[in-house]
N, C-alpha and C positions, 0 to 999 in steps of 0.2 A: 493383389494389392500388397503393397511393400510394407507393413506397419510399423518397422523401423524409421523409413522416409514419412510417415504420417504422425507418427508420436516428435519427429526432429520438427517437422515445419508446426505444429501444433504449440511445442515447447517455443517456438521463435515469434509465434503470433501470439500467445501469451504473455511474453513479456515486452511485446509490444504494445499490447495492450494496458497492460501493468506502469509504460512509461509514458501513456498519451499519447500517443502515436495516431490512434483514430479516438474520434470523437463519439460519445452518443448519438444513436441513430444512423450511424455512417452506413452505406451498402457496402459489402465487401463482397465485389464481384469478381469472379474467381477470373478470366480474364485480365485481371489487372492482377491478382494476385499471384497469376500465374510467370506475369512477366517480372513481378518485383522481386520472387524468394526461387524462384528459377525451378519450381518440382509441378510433377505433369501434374493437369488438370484432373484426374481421380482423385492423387494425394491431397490437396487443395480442398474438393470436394470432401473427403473423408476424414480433414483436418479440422473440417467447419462444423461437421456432424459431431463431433467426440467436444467443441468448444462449447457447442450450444447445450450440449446434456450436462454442462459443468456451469450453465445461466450465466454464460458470458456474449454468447452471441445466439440471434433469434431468427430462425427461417421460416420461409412460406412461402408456399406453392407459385406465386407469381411475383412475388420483389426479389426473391430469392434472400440472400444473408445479410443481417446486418448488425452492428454491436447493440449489446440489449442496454436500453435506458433504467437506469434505475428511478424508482420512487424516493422520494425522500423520506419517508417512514423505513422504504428497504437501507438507505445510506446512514439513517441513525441507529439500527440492528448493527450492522455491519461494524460501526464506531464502538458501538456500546459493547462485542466481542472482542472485537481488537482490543480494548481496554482493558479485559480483564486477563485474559489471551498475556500480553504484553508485560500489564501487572505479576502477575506468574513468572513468568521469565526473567524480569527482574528477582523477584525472592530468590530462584533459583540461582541465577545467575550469580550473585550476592556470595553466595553458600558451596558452590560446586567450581572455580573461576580457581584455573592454579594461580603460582603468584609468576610464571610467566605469561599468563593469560593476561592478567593481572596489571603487570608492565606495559602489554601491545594494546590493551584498551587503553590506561592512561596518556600515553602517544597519542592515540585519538583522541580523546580528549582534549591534548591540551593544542590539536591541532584546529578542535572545533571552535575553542578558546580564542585560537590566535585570529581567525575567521569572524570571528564576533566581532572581537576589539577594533581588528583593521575595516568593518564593514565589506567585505567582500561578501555580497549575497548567493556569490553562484559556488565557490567553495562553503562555506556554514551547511548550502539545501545538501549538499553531496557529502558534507562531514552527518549532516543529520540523520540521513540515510543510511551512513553506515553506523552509526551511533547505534542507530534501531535493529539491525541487521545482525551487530557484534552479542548487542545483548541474547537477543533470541539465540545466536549461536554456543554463548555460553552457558547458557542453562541444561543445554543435552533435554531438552523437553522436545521429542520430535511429535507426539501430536499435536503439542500447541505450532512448531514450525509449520507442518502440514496447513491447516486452518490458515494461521496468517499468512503465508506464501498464496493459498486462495482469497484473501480477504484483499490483500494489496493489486490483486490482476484486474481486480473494478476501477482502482486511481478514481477516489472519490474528489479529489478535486479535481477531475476533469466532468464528473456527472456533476458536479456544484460550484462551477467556478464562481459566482457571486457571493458564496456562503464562506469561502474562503477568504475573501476579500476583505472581509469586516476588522481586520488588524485584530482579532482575539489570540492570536498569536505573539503578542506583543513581550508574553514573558519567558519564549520558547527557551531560549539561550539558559536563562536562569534555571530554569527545568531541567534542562539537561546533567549541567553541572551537579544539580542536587541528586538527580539519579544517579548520575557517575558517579560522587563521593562517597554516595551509600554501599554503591558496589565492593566500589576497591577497599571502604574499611570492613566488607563482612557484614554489614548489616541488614538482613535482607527483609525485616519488618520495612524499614523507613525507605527502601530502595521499591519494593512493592506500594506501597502508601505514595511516594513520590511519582512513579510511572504512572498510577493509574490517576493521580492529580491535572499530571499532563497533557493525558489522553483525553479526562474531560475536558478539556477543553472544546476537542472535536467537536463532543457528542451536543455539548450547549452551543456550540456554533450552527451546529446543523438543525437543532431542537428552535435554536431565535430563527433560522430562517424559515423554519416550516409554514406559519403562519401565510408569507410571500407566496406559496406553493398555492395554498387554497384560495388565493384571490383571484376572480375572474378576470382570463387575460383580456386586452382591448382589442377590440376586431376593426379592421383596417376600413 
């Protein structure tokens, strides 16, 4: 077994995973997977095994693999880490961010800026992504990167796309900026306070739709 070719198609099935690519519940039958990422069917097979003991994907004996669903109790944990997770990274971030660091985030920034104003929604999600991505990176906090690099391979709004849906996102934009500004002035009380403002968002997004989850579904 090649475990270089089983950690490559592993790291490609994660982040596939990570950008919705398969759905909760999906099977992921190694025949198909075989012909999509082009590595033999052991690698495949030994990619699925290392995914599932990291509770990303769930096997058994006769369906064989498939992406593990989350609970909505497990999706509001997972928020409620990233929050704080993220918050951290911010303060850091704040405090350790040279002043060329400094410069290439506010480029971003003011790239997210220009994305807003003009309504381009598919530029803002990919300024917003790296928005979250910059910060964590400038903090030099690699446990908390660890963690959230595992927390984002769920893509909670593909386990809750209705929980999503609710426009609680409404003051995302605004958010942003106020974390940005706290960064680049150094301030990394109000830059922590702000991230983790944000985040809840999530968590009361996911927390109002719970309720949804416990109601008995209608049988056909």
């Amino acid at each position: 077994m090649d475990l270089d070719q089983t950690q490559l198609l592993a790291d490609r099935l994660r982040s596939d995973l990570a950008r919705g690519e398969y759905h909760p519940r999906e099977r992921l039958v190694e025949s198909e997977l075989v012909a999509r990422y082009g590595f033999a069917r052991a690698t495949v097979r030994s990619a699925l095994v290392q995914l599932a003991t990291e509770g990303l994907v769930e096997r058994s004996p006769n369906r064989g693999a498939s992406v593990r669903s989350l609970s909505i109790d497990e999706g509001i944990e997972l928020a409620e880490v990233r929050r704080e997770l993220e918050a951290l990274c911010a303060r850091d971030a704040a405090e350790k961010a040279t002043d060329d660091e400094r410069e290439r985030f506010r480029a971003g920034l003011d790239a997210m800026r220009y994305a807003s104003d003009s309504g381009d929604v598919h530029s803002y999600r990919q300024a917003s992504i790296a928005f979250h991505e910059n910060v964590i990176a400038l903090s030099r906090h690699e446990a908390a990167r660890r963690q959230l690099a595992a927390i984002r391979n769920h893509n909670l709004q593909r386990h809750f796309p209705v929980a999503f849906q609710t426009g609680a996102f409404s003051d995302s934009s605004h958010d942003h900026f106020e974390i940005g500004d706290a960064i680049l002035a150094g301030d990394r009380d109000e830059a922590s306070f702000a991230m983790r403002r944000h985040l809840d968002r999530i968590v009361a997004m996911l927390q109002d739709y719970r309720p949804s989850q416990a109601q008995p579904q209608p049988t056909s």
